[in-house]
TORMAR-651571 format. One record per residue: residue in one letter; y, x, z of N, C-alpha, C in turn. Coordinates in steps of 0.1 Angstrom, whole numbers, plus 2048, in hexadecimal, padded with zeros to 3 digits. Each point is the difference from the previous one (the first is absolute). Layout:
<rs>
AYXZYXZYXZ...
</rs>
This chain:
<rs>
XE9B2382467F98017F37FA80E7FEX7F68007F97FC80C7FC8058057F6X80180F8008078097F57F38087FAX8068037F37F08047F780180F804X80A8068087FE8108017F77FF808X8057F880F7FD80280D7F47F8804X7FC7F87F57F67FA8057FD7FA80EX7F38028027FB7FC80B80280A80FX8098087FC80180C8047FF7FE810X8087FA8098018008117EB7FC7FFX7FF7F67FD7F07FE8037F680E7FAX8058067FC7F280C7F980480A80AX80F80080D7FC80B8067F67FE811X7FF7F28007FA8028107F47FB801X7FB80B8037ED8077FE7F67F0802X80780180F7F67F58057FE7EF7F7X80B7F97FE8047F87FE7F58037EDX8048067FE7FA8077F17F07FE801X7F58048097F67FD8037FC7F4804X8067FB80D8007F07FF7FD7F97F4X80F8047F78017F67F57F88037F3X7F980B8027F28067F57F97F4805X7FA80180E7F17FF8048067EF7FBX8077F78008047F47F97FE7FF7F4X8078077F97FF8027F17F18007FCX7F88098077F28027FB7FC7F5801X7FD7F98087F87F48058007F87F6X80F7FF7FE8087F47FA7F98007EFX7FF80D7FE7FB8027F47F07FF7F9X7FA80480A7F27FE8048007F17FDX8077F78088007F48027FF7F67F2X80F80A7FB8047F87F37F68007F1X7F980C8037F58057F380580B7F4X80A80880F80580C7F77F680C807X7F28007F67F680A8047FA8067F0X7F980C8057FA8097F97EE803808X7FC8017F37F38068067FD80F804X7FC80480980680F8057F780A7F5X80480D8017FD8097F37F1808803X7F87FB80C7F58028077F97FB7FAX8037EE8007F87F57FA80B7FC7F4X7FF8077F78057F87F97FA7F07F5X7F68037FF7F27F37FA7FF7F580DX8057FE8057FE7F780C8097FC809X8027F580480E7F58067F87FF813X7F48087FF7FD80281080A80280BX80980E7FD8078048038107FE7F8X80980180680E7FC7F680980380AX80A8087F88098028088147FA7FAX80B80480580C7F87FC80280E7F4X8067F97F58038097F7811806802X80180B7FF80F8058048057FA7FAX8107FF80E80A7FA7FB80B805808X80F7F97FB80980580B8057F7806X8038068128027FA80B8097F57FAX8088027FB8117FA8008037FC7EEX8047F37FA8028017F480E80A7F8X7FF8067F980B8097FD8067F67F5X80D80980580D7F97F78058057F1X7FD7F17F88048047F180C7F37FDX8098067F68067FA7F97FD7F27F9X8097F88057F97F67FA8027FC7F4X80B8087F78048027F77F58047F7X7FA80D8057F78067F57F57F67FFX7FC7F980F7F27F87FE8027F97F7X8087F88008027F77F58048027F1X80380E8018038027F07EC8097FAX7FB80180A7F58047FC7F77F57FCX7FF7F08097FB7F57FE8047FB7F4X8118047FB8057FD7F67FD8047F3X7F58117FF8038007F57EE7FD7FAX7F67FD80C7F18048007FB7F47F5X80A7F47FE7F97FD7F38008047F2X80A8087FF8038087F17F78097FFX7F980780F7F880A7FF7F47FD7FBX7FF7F38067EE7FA7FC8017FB7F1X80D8007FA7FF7F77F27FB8127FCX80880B8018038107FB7EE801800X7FD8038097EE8028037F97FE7F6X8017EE8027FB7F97F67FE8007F2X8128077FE7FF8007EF7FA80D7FBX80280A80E7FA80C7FA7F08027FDX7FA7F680B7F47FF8007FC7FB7F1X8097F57FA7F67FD7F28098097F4X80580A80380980B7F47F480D801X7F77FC7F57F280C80180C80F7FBX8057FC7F77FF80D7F880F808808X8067FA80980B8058097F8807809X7F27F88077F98078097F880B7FBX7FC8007F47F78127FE80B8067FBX80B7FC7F980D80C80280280780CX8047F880B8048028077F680A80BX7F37FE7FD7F88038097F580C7F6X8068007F67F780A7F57FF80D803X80B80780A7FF80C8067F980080BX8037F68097F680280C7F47FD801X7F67F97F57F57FF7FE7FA80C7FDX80780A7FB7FE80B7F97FC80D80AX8057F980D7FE80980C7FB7FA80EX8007F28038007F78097F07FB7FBX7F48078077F87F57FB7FA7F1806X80A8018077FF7EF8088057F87F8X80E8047FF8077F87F47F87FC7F4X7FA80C8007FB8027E97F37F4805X7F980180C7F67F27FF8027F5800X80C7FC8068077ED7FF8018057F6X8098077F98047FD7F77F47FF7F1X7F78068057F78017F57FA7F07FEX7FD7FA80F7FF7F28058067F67F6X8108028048057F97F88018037F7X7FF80A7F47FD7FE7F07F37FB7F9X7F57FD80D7F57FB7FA7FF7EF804X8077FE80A8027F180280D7FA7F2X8098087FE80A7F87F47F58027F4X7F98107FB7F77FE7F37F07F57FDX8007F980F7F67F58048087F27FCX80F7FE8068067F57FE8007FD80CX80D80180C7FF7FB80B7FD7F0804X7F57FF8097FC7F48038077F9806X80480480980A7F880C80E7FC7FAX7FF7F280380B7F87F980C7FD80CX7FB80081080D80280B7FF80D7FFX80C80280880580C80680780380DX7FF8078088027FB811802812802X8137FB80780680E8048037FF812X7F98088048047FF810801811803X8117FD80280781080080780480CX80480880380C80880980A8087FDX80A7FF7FC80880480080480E808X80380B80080480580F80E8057FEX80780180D80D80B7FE7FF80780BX80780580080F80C80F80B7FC7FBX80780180D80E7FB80180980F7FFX8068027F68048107FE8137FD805X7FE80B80B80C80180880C80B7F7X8097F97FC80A8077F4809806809X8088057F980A81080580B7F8807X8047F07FC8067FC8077FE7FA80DX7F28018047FD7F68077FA7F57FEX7FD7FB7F48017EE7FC7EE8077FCX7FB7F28047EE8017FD8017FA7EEX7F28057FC8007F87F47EE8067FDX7FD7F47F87F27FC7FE7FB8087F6X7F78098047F680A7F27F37FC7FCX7FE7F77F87F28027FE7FB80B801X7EE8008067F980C8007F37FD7F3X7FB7F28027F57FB7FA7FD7F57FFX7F97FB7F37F87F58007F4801803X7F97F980B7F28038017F77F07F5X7F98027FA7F87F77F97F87F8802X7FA80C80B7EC7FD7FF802802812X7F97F68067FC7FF80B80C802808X8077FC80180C8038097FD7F3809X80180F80D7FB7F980A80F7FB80DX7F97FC80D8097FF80B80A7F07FDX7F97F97F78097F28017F87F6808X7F68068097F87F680C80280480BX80480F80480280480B8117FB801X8098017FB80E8017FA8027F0803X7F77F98008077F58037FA7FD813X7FA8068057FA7FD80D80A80A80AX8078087FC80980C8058117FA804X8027F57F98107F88097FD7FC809X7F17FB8048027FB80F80280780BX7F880E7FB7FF80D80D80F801800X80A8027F780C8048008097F780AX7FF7F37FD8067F48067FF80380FX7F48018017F580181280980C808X7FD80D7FA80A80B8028117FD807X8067FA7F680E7FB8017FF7F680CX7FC7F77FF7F87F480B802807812X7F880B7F87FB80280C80F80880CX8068057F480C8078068107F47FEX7F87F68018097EF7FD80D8027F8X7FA8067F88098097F07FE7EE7FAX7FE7F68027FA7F47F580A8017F8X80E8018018077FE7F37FE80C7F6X7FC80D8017FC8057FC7F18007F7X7F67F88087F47FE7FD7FD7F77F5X80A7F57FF8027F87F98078057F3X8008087FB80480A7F47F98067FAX7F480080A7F78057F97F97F87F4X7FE8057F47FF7F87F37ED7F7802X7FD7F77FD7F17FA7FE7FF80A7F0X7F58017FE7F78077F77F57FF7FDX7FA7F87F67ED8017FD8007FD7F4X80080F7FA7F98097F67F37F67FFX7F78058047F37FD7FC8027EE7FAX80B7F68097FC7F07FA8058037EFX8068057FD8078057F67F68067F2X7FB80C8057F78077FB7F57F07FBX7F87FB80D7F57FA8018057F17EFX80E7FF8038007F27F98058077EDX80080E8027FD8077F07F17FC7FBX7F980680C7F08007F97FB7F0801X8097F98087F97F07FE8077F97F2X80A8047FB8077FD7F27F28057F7X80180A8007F68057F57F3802802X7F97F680B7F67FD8038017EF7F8X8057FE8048077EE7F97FD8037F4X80A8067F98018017F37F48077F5X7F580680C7F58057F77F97F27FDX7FC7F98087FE7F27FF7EE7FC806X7FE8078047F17FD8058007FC80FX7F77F38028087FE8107F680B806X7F58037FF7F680680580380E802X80880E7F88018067FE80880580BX7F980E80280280880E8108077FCX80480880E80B80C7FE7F980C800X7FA80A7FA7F980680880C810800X80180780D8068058067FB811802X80680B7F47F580B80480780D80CX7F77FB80680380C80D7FB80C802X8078088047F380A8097F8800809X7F78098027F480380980A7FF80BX80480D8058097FF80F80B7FE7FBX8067F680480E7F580480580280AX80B8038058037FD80E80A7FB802X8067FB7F280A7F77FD7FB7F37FAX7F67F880A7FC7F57FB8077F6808X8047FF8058097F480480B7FE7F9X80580B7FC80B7FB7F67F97FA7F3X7F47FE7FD7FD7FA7EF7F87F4806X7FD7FE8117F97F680280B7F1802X80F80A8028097F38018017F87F3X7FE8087F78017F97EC7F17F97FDX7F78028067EF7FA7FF8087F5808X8027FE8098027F680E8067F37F9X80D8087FC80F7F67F87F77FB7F6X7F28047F67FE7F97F47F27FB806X7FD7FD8057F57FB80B8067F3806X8098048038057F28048057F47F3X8048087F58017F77F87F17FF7F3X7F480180C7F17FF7F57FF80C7F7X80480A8017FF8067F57F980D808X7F38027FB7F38098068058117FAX7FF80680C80280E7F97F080B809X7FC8027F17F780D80780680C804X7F980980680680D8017F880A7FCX7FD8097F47F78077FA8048107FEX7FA80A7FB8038117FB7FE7FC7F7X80380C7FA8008017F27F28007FFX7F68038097F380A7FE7F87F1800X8027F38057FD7F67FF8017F87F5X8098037F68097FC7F47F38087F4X7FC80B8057F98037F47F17FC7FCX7FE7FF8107F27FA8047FB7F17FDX80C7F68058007F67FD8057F77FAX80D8077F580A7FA7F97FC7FC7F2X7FE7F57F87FF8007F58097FA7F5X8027FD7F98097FD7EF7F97F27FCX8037F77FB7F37F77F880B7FE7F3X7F97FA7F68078037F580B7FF7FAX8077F480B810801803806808809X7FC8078028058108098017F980CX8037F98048007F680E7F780B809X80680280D7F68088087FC7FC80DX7F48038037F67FA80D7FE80A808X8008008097FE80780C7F57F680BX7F48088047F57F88028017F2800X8038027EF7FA7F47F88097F3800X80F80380C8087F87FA80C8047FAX8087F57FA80B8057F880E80380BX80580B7F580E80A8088087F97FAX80F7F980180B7F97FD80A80E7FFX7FE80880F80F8088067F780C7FFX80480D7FF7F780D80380F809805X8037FD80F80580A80780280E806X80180C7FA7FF80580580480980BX7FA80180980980B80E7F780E801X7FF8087F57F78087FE8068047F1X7FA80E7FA8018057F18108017FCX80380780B80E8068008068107FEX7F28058078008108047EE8027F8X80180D7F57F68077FF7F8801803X7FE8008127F88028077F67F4802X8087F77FC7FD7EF8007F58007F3X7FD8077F97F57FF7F57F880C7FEX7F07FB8047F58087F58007F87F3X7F68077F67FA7FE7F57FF7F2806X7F97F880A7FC7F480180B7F57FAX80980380B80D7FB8038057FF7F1X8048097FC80A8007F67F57F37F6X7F58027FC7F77F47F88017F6802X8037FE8118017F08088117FC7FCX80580B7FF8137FA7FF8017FE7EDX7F68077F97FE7FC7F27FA7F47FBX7F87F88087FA7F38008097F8805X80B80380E8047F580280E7FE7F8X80780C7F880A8027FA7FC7F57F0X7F18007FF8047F67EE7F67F8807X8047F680B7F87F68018117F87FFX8007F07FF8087FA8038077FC80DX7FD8048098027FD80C80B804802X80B7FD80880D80080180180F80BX80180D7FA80280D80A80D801802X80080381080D803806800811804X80980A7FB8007FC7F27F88027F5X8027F87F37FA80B7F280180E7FFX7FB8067FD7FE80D7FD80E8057FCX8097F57F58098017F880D80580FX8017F180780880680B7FF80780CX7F68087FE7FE80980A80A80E7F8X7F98017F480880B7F880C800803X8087F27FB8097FE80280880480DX7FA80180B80780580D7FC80E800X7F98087F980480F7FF80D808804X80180580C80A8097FF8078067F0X7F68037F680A8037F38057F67FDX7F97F77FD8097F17FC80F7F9803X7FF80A80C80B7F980980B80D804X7F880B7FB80A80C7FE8087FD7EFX7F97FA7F48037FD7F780B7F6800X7FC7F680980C7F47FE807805809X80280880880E8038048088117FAX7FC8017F580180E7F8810808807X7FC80B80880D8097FF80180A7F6X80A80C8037F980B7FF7F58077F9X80180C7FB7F87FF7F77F780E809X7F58027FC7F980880C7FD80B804X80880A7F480180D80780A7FE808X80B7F87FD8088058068027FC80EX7F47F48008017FB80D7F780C80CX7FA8067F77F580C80A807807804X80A8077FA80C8097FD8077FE80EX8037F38048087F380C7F880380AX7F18007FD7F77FF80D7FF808806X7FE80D7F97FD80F80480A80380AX8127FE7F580D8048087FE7F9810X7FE7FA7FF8037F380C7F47FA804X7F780280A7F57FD7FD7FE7F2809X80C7FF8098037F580B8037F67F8X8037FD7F28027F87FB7F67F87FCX7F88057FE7F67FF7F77EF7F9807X7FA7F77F67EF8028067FA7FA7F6X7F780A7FE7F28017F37F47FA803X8027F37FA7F67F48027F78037F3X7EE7FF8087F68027F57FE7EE7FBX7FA8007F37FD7F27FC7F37FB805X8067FC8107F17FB80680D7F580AX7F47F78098037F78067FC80580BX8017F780F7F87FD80E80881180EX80C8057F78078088087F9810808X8078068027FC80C8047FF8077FAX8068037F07FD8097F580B8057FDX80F7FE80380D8037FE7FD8117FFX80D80A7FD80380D80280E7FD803X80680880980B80580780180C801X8108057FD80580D8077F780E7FBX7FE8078057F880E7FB7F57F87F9X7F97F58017F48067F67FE7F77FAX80D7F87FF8047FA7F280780B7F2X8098088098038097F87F480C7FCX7F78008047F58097FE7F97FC7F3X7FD7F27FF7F97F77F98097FA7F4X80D8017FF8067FD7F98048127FAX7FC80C80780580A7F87F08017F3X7F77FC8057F28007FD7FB7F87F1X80E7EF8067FD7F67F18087FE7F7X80C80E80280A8007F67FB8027F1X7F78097FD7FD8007F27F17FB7FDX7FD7F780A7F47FE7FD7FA7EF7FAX7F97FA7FE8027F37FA7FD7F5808X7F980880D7FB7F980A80D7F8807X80A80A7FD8127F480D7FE7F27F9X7F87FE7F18057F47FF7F97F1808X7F78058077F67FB80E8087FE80DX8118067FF80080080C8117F77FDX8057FF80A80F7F6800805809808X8118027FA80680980980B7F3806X8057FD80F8077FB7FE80C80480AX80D80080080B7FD80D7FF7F980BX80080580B7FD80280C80C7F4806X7F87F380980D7F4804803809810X8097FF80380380880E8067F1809X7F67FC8068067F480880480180BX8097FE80880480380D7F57F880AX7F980E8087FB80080B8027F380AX7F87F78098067FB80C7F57FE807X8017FF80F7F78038087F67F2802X7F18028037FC7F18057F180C805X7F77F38037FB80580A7F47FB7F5X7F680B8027ED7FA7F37F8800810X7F77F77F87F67FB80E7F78077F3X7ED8058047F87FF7FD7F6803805X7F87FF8017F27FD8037FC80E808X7FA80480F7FB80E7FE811809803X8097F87FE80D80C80380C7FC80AX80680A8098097F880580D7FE7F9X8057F280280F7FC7FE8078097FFX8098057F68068087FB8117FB7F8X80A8048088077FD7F780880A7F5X8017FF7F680380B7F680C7FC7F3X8028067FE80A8027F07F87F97F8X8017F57F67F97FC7F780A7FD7F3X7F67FC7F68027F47F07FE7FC7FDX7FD7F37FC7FE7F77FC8007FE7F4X7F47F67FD7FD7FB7ED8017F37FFX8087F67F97FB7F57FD7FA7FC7F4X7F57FA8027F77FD7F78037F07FCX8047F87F37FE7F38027F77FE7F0X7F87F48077F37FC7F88077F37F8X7F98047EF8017F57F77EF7FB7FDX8067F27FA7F07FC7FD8097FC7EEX7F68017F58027F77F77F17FA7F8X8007F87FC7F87FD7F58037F87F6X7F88067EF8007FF7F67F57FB7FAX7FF7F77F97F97F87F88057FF7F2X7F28097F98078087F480D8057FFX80E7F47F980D80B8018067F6809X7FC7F88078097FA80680180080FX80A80480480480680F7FA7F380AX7FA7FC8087FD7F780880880280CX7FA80B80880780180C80680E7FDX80B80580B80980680180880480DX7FD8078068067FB8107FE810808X80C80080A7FE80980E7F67F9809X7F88078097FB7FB80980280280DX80A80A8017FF80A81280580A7FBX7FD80880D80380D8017F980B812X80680A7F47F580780F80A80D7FDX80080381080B80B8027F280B80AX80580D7FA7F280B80780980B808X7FE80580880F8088017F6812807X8078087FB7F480B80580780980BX80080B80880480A80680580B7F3X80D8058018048077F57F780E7FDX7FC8068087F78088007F28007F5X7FF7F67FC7F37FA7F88097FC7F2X8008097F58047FB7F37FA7F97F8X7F37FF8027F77F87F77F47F8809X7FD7F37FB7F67FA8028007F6802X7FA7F58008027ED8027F980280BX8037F28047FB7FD8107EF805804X7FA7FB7F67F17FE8007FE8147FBX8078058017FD80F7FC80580880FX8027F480880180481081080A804X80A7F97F580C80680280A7F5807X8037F97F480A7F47FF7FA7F880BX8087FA80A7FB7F08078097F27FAX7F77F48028077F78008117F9808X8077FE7F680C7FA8078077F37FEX80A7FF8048077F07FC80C8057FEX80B7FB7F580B8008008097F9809X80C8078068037FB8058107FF7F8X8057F47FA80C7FD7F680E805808X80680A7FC81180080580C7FE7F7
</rs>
């Protein structure tokens, strides 16, 4: 049996056998349609390469998995109610508007979509949960949330194409009783049968999904497995920018909206997450599509709602000098998250404490989240990627598990987990999600 210290340990030391079982793994993966479009081409599926992952599935508790599956529908009900509590959300968010001007523009969004009278009568949550497994003084693991992601949370297409490579691997080292452990997972059928509920329930058989992307993608396979899944069940999804939305999006006098000139049921988006994601254009196109009736995943409302403050609020410690007070002394404890999304923004160590000596009296900290540092115990596996050789290293692991709900007016329709997706990084890298070229994909493996 395997032990969760020791892992996969005899197999990560002998070199050769390790390369074999890569140049497998890759194929296998290629095979299965765990790809990315490379960062050269990113606008084009000419070229495509395997998106990182790791050689071997790493070992979690099966205890925690299931108390995390256990608790993801209270979270989606939590989201949800925060999403329609206006006046909890500009409390809560009335300081960081005040310094955050990304924030202060949804949010300006959503005070002119509620002073309009919100159109959209469904409502459609497709979320992520995430944690670390925080290793305690005794020894014993236990589950920390890190985040709710809201808006575009991605990897539930790739995530379900990634047990097979895992299986293949084991297979291949006639591990099958082992292989057979490995969990089935597909996120995206999950994800796909949220937006076909509230595609149903808008009620037009004709009426598109329309899906907003970006220019360079190179994570399109993962949003082509959710087009695919609702494709198969008749349900048309376009794929558009924002920059297309302003050009050729219009309102008719029941706010109903058309996109060259047919009607939107679902308005997806995998895009308008990061700042950077909006000009002047943009932000006009997410203002049209925000007071049309069309069912957005999410509303403006639950995007707020997944704010790092929002979720520093509902889990209130400590009060905040004194927590700076904590950070400064101890700086290993600690990491100073700005209120943005898509990773790579964290502060650590010296120049957290630099930045935190800088937003002690100033009004700007209230833009930023201080929070306690999960310290998970290390274990070894091996990251394949693209361009690099096989490497086996110290890693961590994140589990991520996906809810779907929808709402029709106040009445809860659906409600559900869908999957899960486990990302595991080299300890060396404190910050960044997969697609920020840190984190690779992984599979749990239950002990």
């Amino acid at each position: 049996m395997i032990g969760m210290a020791t892992g996969w340990g005899s197999l990560l030391q002998d070199e050769q056998q390790l390369e074999e079982l890569a140049r497998q793994a890759v194929d296998r993966a290629l095979a299965e349609g765990v790809l990315l479009r490379t960062s050269q081409e990113p606008s084009s599926s000419e070229v495509v390469s395997y998106a990182p992952f790791t050689l071997f599935p790493s070992l979690v508790p099966s205890a925690l998995l299931e108390q995390a599956y256990a608790v993801q529908m209270d979270f989606n009900l939590l989201v949800d109610a925060v999403s329609q509590n206006a006046a909890f959300l500009e409390q809560t968010l009335s300081s960081t508007i005040k310094r955050d001007n990304f924030t202060a523009r949804l949010f300006d969004i959503h005070k002119q979509v509620l002073k309009e009278g919100i159109a959209q009568t469904v409502f459609l949550g497709l979320n992520r949960s995430d944690y670390m497994f925080q290793h305690n003084a005794d020894g014993s693991p236990a589950l920390k949330q890190i985040e709710i992601n809201t808006i575009s949370a991605s990897f539930g297409g790739l995530a379900s194409r990634t047990p097979a490579v895992h299986r293949h691997v084991l297979n291949v080292l006639s591990k099958t009783r082992e292989a057979a452990k490995i969990l089935s997972n597909n996120p995206s059928k999950g994800l796909a049968l949220g937006i076909a509920k509230a595609w149903e329930l808008y009620g037009s058989a004709n009426a598109l999904v329309l899906l907003i992307a970006q220019e360079k993608e190179r994570n399109i396979f993962d949003q082509r497995a959710i087009e695919n899944e609702l494709l198969a069940r008749n349900i048309h999804v376009i794929r558009r920018r924002f920059e297309d939305v302003s050009e050729k999006g219009s309102l008719d006098q029941d706010r109903r909206l058309f996109m060259d000139g047919q009607e939107v049921a679902v308005v997806y988006f995998r895009d308008g997450y990061m700042p950077s994601h909006y000009s002047l254009q943009n932000w006009e196109a997410r203002l049209l599509l925000e007071r049309s009736c069309a069912v957005k995943c999410p509303d403006i409302a639950t995007q707020l709602a997944g704010t790092k403050k929002v979720q520093q609020e509902l889990s209130r410690g400590e009060e905040g000098d004194q927590a700076i007070t904590e950070a400064i002394a101890a700086p290993s404890r600690f990491v100073l998250k700005p209120q943005r999304e898509g990773g790579g923004n964290n502060l650590y160590g010296e120049e957290m404490v630099q930045a935190l000596e800088g937003l002690k009296d100033s009004e700007e900290r209230a833009s930023y989240i201080l929070m306690e540092k999960i310290e998970p115990e290390p274990f070894g596996n091996c990251l394949l990627r693209s361009g690099s050789p096989a490497r086996v290293v110290q890693c961590i692991s994140e589990l991520g598990i996906f809810g779907v709900y929808v709402r029709q007016g106040k009445t809860l329709v659906m409600n559900k987990h869908v999957g899960h997706l486990l990302r595991t990084k080299a300890i060396e890298h404190a910050d960044g999600g997969v697609a920020a070229g840190v984190a690779v994909l992984d599979n749990p493996y239950p002990v």
